[in-house]
Structure formats: C-alpha cells, structure tokens
N, C-alpha and C positions, 0 to 999 in steps of 0.2 A: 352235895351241891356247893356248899360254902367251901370244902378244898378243892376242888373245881376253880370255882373262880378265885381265890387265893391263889392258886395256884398261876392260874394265868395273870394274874394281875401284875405282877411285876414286868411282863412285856407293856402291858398296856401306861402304867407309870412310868415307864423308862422312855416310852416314844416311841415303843421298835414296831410297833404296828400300825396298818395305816387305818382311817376313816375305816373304809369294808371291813376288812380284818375285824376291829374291834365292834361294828355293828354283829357282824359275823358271831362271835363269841358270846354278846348279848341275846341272842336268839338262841342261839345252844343252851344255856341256864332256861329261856323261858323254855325249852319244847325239855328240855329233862327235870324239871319244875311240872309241868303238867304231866309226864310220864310218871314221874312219884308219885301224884294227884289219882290222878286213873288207876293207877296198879294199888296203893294202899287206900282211898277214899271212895273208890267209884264204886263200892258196895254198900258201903253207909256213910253215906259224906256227911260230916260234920259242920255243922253253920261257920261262918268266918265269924271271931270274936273281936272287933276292932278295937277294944284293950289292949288287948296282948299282941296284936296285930304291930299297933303302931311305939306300944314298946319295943318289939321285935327291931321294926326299923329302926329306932333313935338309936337300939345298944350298938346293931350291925354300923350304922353310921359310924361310930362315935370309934368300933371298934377300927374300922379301915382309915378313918381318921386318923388315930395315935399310931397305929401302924404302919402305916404305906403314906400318910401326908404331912406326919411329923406335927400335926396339932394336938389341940385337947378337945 
C-alpha cells in the first residue's frame, strides 16, 4: 500500500490532479487497506496497539515530509 501511494503521490504534489481525482485515490488506499485487513486478519484479528499505531504515523509523516515536502 505505501508504494501505492508513493507511487501516486507525485501527481498529487505536483497539482496534476483535481479535488475528485485525489479524493478518488484516498479511497483506493482505504478499500485496499481493509482488503489487507479481511484477507490477512479476518481470521484472527489482532487488537490495534495504539503505540505502535501512532509511532507508525509520526515516522510515515515525517517520512513524506523529507521526501515529497522538502521539510524535516
């Protein structure tokens, strides 16, 4: 999923897609986000650990940050 949207993400940064388009793409990652979910968890799902959860977030942040917005 992450080169997925890496993938796409350079239209979306550059401007070349409009409003739809880019809701559009956001909705692609959730339904193949939960498609992962169902296919590998829906037999013994695993509790969400909000640790690891929301380190997950800060690094992906931080990673599209230095990468695609040129910050730190």
């Amino acid at each position: 999923m992450l080169l997925y949207a890496e993938e796409k993400w350079y239209a979306v940064s550059e401007g070349l897609l409009t409003d739809a388009e880019i809701h559009n793409l956001t909705l692609e990652l959730k339904r193949r986000k939960q498609k992962a979910v169902n296919l590998y968890l829906s037999s013994s799902p695993l509790p969400d650990n909000k640790k690891y959860l929301t380190t997950a977030e800060t690094k992906t942040e931080k990673y599209f940050k230095q990468n695609y917005l040129g910050g730190n």
